[in-house]
C-alpha positions as CSV (number, residue, x, y, z in Angstrom):
1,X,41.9,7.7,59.9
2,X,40.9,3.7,59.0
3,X,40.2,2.2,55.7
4,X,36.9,0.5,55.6
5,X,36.4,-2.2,53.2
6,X,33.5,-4.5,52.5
7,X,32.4,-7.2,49.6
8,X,34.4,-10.1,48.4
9,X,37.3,-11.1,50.3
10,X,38.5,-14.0,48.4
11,X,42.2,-13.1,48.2
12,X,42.2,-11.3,51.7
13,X,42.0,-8.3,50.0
14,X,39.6,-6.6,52.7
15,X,42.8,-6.5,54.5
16,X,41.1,-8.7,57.6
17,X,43.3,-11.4,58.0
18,X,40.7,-14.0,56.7
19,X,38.7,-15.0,53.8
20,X,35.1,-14.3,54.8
21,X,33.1,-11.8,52.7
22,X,31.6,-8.8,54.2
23,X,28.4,-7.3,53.9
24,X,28.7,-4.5,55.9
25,X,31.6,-2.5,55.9
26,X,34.5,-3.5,58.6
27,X,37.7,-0.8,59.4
28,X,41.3,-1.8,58.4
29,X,44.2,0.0,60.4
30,X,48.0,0.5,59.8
31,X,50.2,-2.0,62.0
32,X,52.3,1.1,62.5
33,X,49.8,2.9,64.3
34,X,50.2,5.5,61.2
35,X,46.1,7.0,60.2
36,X,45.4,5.7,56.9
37,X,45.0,8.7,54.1
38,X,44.2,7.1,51.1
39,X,43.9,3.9,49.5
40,X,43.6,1.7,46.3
41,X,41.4,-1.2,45.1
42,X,43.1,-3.3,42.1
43,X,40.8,-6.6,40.9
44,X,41.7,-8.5,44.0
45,X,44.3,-6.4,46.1
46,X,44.5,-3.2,48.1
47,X,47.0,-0.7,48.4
48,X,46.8,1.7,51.7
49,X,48.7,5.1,52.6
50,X,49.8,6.5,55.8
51,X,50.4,9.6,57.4
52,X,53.3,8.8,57.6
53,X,54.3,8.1,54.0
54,X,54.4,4.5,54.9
55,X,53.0,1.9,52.3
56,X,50.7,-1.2,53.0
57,X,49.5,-4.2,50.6
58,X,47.2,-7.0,51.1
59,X,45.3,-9.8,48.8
60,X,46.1,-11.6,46.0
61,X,49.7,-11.4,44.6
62,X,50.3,-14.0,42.3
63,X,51.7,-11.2,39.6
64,X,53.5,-9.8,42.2
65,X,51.6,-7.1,42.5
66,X,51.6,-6.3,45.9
67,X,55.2,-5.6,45.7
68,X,56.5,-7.6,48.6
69,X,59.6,-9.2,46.5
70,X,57.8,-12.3,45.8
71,X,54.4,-14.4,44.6
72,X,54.8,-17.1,47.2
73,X,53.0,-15.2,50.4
74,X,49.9,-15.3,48.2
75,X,47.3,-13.9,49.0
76,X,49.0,-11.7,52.1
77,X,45.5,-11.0,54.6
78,X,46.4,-8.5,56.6
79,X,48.7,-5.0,56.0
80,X,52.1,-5.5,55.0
81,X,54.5,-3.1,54.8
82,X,57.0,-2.2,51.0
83,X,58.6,0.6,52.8
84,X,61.9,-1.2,52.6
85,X,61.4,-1.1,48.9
86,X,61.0,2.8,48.6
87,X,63.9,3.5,51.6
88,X,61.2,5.8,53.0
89,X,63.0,9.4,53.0
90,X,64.1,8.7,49.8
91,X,61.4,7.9,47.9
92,X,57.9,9.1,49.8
93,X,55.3,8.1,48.3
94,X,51.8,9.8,48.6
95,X,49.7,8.8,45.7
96,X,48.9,5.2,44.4
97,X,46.5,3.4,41.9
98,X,46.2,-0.5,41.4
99,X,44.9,-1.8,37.6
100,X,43.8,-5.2,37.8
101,X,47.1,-7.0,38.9
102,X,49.8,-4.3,39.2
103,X,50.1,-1.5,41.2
104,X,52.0,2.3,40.5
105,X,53.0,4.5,43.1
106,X,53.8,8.4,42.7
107,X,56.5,9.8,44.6
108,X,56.7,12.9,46.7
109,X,59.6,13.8,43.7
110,X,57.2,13.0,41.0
111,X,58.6,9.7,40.3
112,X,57.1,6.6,39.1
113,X,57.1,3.2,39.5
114,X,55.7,0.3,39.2
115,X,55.1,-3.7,39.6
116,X,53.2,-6.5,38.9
117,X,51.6,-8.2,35.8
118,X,53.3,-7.1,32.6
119,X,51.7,-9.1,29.8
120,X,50.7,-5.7,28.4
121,X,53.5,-3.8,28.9
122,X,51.6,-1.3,31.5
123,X,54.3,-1.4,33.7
124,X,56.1,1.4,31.3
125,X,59.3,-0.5,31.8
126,X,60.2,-0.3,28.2
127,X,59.3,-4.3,27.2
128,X,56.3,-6.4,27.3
129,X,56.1,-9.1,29.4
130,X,59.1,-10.9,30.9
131,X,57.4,-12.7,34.2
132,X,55.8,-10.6,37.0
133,X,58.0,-7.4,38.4
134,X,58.2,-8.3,41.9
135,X,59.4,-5.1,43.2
136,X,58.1,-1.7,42.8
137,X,60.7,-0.4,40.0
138,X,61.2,3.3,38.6
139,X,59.7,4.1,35.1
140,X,62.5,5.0,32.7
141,X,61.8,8.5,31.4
142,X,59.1,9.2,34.5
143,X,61.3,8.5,37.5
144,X,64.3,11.2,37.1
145,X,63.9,13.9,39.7
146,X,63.2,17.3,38.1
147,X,63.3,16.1,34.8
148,X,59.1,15.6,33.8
149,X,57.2,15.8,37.2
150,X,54.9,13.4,37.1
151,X,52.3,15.0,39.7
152,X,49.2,12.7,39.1
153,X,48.7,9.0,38.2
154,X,45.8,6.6,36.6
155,X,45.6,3.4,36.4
156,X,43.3,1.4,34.1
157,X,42.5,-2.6,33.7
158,X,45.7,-2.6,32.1
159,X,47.1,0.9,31.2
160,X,48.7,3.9,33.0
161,X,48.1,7.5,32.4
162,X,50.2,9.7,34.0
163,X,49.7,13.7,34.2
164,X,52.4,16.0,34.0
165,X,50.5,19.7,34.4
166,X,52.5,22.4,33.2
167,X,56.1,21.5,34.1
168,X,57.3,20.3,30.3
169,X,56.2,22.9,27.9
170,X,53.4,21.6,25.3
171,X,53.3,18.2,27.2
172,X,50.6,17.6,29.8
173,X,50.2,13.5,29.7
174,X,52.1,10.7,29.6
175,X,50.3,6.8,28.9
176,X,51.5,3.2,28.5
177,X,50.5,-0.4,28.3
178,X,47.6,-1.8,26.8
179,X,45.9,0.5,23.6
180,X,43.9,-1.9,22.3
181,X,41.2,0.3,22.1
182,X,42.7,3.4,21.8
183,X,42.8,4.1,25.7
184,X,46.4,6.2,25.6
185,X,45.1,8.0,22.6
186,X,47.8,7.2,20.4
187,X,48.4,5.3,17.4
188,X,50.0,1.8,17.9
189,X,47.8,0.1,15.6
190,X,46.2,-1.6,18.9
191,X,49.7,-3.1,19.9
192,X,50.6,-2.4,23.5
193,X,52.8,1.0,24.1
194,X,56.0,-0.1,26.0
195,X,57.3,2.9,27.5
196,X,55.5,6.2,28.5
197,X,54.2,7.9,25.4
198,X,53.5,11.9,25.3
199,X,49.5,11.5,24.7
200,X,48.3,14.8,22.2
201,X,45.6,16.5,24.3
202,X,44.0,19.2,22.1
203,X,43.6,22.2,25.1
204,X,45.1,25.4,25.4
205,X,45.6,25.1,29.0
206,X,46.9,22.4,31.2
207,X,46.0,19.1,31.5
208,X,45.6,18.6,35.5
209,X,43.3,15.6,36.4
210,X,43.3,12.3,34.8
211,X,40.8,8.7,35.3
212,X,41.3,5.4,33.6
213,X,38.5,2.9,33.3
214,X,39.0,-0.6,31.8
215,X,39.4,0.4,28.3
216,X,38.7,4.1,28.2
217,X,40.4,6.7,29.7
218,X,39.4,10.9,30.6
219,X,41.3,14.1,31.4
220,X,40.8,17.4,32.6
221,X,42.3,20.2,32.2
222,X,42.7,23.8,33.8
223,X,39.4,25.2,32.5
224,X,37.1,22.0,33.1
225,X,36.9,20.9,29.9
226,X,36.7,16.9,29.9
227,X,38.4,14.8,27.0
228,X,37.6,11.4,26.5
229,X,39.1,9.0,24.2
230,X,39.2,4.9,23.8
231,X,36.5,2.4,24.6
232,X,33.3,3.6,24.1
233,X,30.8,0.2,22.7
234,X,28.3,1.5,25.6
235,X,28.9,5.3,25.2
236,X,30.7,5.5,28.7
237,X,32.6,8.3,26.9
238,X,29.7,10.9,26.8
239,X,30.0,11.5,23.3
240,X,26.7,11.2,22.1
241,X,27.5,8.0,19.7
242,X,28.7,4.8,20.4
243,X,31.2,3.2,18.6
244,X,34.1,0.5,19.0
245,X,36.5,3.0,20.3
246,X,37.5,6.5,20.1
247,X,41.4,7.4,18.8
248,X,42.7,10.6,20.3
249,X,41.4,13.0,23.1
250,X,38.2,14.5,22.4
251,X,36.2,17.2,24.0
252,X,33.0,16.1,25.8
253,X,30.1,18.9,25.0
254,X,27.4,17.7,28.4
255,X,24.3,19.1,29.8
256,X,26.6,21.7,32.4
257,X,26.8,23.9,29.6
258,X,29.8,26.5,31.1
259,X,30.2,25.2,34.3
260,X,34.1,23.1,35.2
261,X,34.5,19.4,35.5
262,X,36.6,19.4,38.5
263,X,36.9,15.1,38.6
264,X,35.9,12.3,36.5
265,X,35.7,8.8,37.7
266,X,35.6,5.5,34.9
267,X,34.5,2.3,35.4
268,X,34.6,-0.7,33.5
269,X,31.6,0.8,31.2
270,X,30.3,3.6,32.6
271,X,31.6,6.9,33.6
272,X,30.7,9.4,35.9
273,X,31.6,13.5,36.3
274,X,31.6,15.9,39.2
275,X,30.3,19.4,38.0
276,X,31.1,22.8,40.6
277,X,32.8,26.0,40.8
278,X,36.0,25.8,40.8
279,X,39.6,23.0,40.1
280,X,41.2,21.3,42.8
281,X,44.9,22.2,42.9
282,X,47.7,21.0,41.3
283,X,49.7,20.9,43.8
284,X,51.4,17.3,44.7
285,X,50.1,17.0,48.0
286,X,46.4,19.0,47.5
287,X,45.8,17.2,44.3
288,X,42.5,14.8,44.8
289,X,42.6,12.4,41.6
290,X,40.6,9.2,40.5
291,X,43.3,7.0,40.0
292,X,41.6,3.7,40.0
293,X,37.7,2.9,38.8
294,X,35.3,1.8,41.6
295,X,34.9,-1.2,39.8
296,X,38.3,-2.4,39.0
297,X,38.0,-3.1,42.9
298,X,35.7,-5.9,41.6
299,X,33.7,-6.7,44.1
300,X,35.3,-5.0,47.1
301,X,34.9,-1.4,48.1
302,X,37.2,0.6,50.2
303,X,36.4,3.8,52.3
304,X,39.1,6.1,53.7
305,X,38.2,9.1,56.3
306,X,34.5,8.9,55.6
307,X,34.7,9.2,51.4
308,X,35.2,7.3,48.8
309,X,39.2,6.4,48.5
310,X,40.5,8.6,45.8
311,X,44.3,6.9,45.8
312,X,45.6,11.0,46.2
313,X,46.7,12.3,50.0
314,X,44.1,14.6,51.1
315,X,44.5,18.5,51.4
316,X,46.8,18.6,54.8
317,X,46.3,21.5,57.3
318,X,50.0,22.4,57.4
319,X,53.0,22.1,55.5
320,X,54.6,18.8,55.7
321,X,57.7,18.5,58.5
322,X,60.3,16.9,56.0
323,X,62.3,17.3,53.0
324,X,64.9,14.6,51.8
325,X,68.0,14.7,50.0
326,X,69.8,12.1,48.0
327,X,72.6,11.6,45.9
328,X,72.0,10.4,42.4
329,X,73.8,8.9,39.9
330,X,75.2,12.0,38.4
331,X,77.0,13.1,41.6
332,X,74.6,15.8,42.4
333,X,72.0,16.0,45.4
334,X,68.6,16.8,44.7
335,X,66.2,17.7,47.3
336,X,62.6,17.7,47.0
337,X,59.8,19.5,49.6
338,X,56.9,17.1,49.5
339,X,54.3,20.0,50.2
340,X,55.5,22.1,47.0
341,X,56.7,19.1,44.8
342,X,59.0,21.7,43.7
343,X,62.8,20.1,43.6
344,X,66.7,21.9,43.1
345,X,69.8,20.6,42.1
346,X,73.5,21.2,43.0
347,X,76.7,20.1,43.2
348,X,77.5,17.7,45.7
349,X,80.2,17.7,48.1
350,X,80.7,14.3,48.6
């Protein structure tokens, strides 16, 4: 598959090679030869994936968003590759969202990471600013193998979500960065949440779906029920009110009376909700998620396979042909099978 990509180009973020804008949407494809899966829009940068678990970047990287070790090849106008920076094998990645200048990636062993603009701390990294994190860099607390299981990711203007299904008992979302309006659903007193927070979600199943607009935020959980919580001045929260902001997770009652929200997408205002029959999976690989709002993409819009990018790899026909082991710091191997997301530890030998 390509990416297709059309609108405002000004930071080469239509992955083209130039500057012009595009009316009409043009095709983007992997150096690599690799088919492109799914992709990301930030404000004015792009994030694809390949088949192949490789990882491409292009537009504006002044933040250092892009990942590429530096801000001075800004903007970067055609695909270039950050494999070197997750030693690919090690650290496949297969899920990505971009906020407005940082990016996060999800690993095929539920890790995190994450680089970029930090003013807001939404790089989880356990401080608040500190200059531009040039390299994607593991979230403490999210990025131990086997430990939480991160197994879908969000990515507002300038917060993170991070959904952890059933794997930790009680817990079913993580958030960090910015919660000046209440958008991790926490209580900071509207100061900025440096490290990933447990966010209370009031269900009696499992949180499995998340989306993060600019300043409000949504999950979903086993049984369809959507919760909304932060921004909500134009009543993109469905609540039937509008107010500054709303604190914690709240159930949204709509017009589908009984029938499952199986995906939400937010904007910068507005919101929207798929209603049907049934939840996608939960598994790593199946999992579909919004991850980043259409219009955090500003004016650019990116199409992968024929749909609208969803920053998740698609359901795959077969069970994928790898799993990798590594060595961590504890002297034990763990080894992870991307198409379960299911991981064991032993002893190591070495």
């Amino acid at each position: 598959g390509k990416a297709y990509f059309m609108g405002d180009n000004t930071w080469g973020q239509l992955c083209q090679g130039d500057f012009a804008q595009r009316t009409q949407a043009v095709a983007a494809s992997l150096p690599n030869g690799a088919d492109v899966v799914s992709a990301a829009a930030g404000h004015n940068h792009s994030i694809l994936l390949g088949d192949d678990y490789s990882v491409w970047v292009c537009g504006r990287n002044t933040n250092g968003q892009l990942g590429i070790g530096t801000t001075a090849n800004s903007p970067t106008l055609l695909p270039a590759s950050i494999d070197t920076r997750f030693q690919p094998g090690s650290h496949p990645i297969y899920q990505a969202a971009a906020g407005a200048s940082f990016s996060v990636f999800l690993s095929a062993f539920l890790e995190v990471f994450t680089c970029g603009d930090n003013t807001f701390s939404q790089l989880g990294l356990g401080f608040r600013g500190g200059g531009p994190i040039l390299v994607p860099t593991p979230v403490p607390g999210l990025s131990e193998a086997g430990v939480i299981g991160v197994q879908a990711i969000a990515a507002g203007e300038r917060h993170v979500l991070a959904v952890v299904g059933d794997n930790a008992p009680s817990v079913f979302a993580y958030g960090f960065g910015d919660n000046s309006f209440s958008q991790l659903g926490v209580e900071s007193g509207g100061a900025s949440v440096v490290s990933p927070t447990v966010i209370p979600v009031p269900t009696a199943g499992v949180v499995q779906m998340a989306a993060a607009g600019s300043y409000h935020s949504f999950f979903i959980d086993d049984a369809g029920v959507l919760f909304a919580f932060g921004a909500n001045s134009h009543g993109q929260l469905g609540l039937g009110f509008t107010s500054t902001s709303v604190a914690t997770p709240t159930p949204v009652s709509g017009p589908w009376a009984t029938l499952p929200v199986v995906s939400a997408s937010a904007g910068a205002e507005t919101s929207s909700v798929v209603i049907g029959a049934r939840l996608p999976s939960l598994d790593p690989i199946q999992m579909v998620t919004t991850a980043a709002p259409a219009t955090q993409a500003a004016a650019t819009t990116l199409l992968v396979n024929g749909g609208l990018s969803t920053a998740a790899r698609p359901v795959t026909s077969g069970p994928i042909e790898f799993a990798t082991t590594r060595t961590t710091s504890t002297g034990t191997t763990s080894t992870s099978t991307p198409s379960t997301g299911t991981s064991s530890t032993g002893t190591s030998s070495s």
